[in-house]
N, C-alpha and C positions, 0 to 999 in steps of 0.2 A: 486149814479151814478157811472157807473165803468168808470176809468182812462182808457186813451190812452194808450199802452207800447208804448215808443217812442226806436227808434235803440240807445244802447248805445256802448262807444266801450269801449269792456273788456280789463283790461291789457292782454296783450300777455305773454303765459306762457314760460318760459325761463329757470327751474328749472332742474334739472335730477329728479328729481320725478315726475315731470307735464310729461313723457313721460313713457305710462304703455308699459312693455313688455307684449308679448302671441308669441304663435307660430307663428302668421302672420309677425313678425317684430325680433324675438329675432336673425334670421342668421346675417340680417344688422346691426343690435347692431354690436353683434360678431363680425362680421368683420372690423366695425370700431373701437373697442376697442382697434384690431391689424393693427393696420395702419404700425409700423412700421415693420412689414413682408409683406405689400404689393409687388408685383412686377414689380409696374410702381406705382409714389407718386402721385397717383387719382383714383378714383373710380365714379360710376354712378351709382347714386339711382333711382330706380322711385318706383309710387305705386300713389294708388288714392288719390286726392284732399281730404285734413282732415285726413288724416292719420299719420298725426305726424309727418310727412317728412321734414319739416321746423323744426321745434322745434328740430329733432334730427341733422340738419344741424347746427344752432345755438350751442347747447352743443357741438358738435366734435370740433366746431371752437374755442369756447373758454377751451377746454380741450387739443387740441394740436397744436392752435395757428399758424393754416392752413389756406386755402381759402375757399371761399364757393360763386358757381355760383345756387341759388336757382333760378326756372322757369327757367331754362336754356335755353329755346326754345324761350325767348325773350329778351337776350343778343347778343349783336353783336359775330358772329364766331368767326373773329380774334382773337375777347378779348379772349374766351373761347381757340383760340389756343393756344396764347402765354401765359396764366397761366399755363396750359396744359405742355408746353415745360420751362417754369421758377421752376414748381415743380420740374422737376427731377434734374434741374440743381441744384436746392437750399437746395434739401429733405426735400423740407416744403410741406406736403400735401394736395390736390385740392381734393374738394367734388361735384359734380356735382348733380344737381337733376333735374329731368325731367320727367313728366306727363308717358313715356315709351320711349325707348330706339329706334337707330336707326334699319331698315330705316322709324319705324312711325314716328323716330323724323325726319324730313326731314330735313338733313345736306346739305346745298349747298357745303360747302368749305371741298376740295379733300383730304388739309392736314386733317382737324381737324377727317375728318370721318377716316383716318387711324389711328389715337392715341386713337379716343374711342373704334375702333377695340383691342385695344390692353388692353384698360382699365378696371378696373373687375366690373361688371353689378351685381348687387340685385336686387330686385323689392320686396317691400310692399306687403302681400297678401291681401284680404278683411279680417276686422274681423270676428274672430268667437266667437259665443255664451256670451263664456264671456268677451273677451276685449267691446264687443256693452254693457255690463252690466256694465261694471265697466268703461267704458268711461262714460255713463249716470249718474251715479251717481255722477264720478269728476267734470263735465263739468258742472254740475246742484251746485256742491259745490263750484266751481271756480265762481258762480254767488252768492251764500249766500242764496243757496237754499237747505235744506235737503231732500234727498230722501230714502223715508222709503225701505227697502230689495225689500220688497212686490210689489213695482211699478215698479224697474228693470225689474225681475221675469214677471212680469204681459207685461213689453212690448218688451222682449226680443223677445219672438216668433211671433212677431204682425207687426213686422216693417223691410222692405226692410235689408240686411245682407248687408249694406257699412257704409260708414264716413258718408257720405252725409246725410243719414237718421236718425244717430245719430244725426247728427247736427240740421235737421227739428225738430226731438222732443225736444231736447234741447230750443233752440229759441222757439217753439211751448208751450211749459208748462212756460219758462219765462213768455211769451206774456200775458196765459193764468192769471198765477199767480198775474202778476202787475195788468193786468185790474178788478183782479176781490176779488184778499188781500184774496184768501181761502189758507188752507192747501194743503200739498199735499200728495194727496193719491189716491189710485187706480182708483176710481169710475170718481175721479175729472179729472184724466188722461186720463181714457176711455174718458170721455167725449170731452173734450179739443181737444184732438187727432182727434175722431174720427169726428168730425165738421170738421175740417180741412184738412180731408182725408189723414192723415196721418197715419194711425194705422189699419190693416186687420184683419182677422179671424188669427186666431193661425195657425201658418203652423206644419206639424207632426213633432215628432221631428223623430233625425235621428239617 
């Protein structure tokens, strides 16, 4: 009889290695690396949901022992001003992260929208090709799952180009795997996936 997966919660990765660079991500590295050539002690991150935006908020904080306003967009303003104005006074540096910058981020308060004016903005890009391959693989290995080259490969071109969609297959071959104790391998993948309408025709590549 195959087992239920039941939701479990994964520890939260926290490492500098649980955060893969590519080009979608390697500027805001960079930039944070150089925090102390900033020209106001804050910055604003954004980028999509599952993009590692968190996890890189966590490491900068505990590497130079700064602040960090994660989901910014549902933190009180003030808060958000007066760290804003305590970094420069103290050149202890403020990380801000937010789903996309203003005016999508709708700032009510007059001060705070003039100092993120002023503050330097990166944004997350979607991944490419192979950060979605080699997320798959970690994300599946951060569960105690091994994923042969061959299922990467096999679902790289099949599957929507965001976090998001990483994350459905991710969760989707867990579910897969508990309920049903097989290996895992391409055909099992195919299948799994494509029940679940997660997983397309191959798109061309580019």
């Amino acid at each position: 009889m195959a087992q239920i997966a039941l939701p479990l919660d994964w520890p939260v990765a926290d490492r500098d290695e649980d955060f893969l660079l590519s080009p979608a991500n390697n500027h805001v590295f960079d930039h944070l690396t150089r925090w102390t050539t900033w020209p106001v002690m804050a910055s604003l991150v954004t980028g999509p949901r599952k993009s590692g935006r968190s996890l890189l908020g966590r490491i900068f904080v505990r590497k130079t022992g700064g602040r960090l306003f994660d989901d910014a967009e549902r933190h009180e303003e003030e808060a958000i001003f007066h760290a804003w104005n305590d970094a420069q006074e103290r050149r202890r540096p403020l990380l801000i992260i937010a789903d996309a910058p203003p005016p999508a981020w709708r700032v009510g308060l007059a001060d705070l929208r003039s100092r993120l004016a002023a503050t330097p903005q990166l944004a997350i890009a979607d991944p490419d090709d192979r950060l979605i391959g080699d997320l798959i693989v970690k994300l599946l290995a951060d569960r105690g799952i091994f994923a042969p080259p061959e299922v990467a490969e096999y679902l790289v071109p099949r599957i929507e180009r965001s976090y998001l969609a990483v994350q459905m297959v991710v969760d989707g071959l867990d579910r897969a795997l508990f309920s049903h104790g097989r290996r895992l391998t391409v055909p099992m993948a195919k299948r799994a996936l494509g029940e679940a309408g997660i997983i397309r025709r191959a798109r061309a590549p580019e």
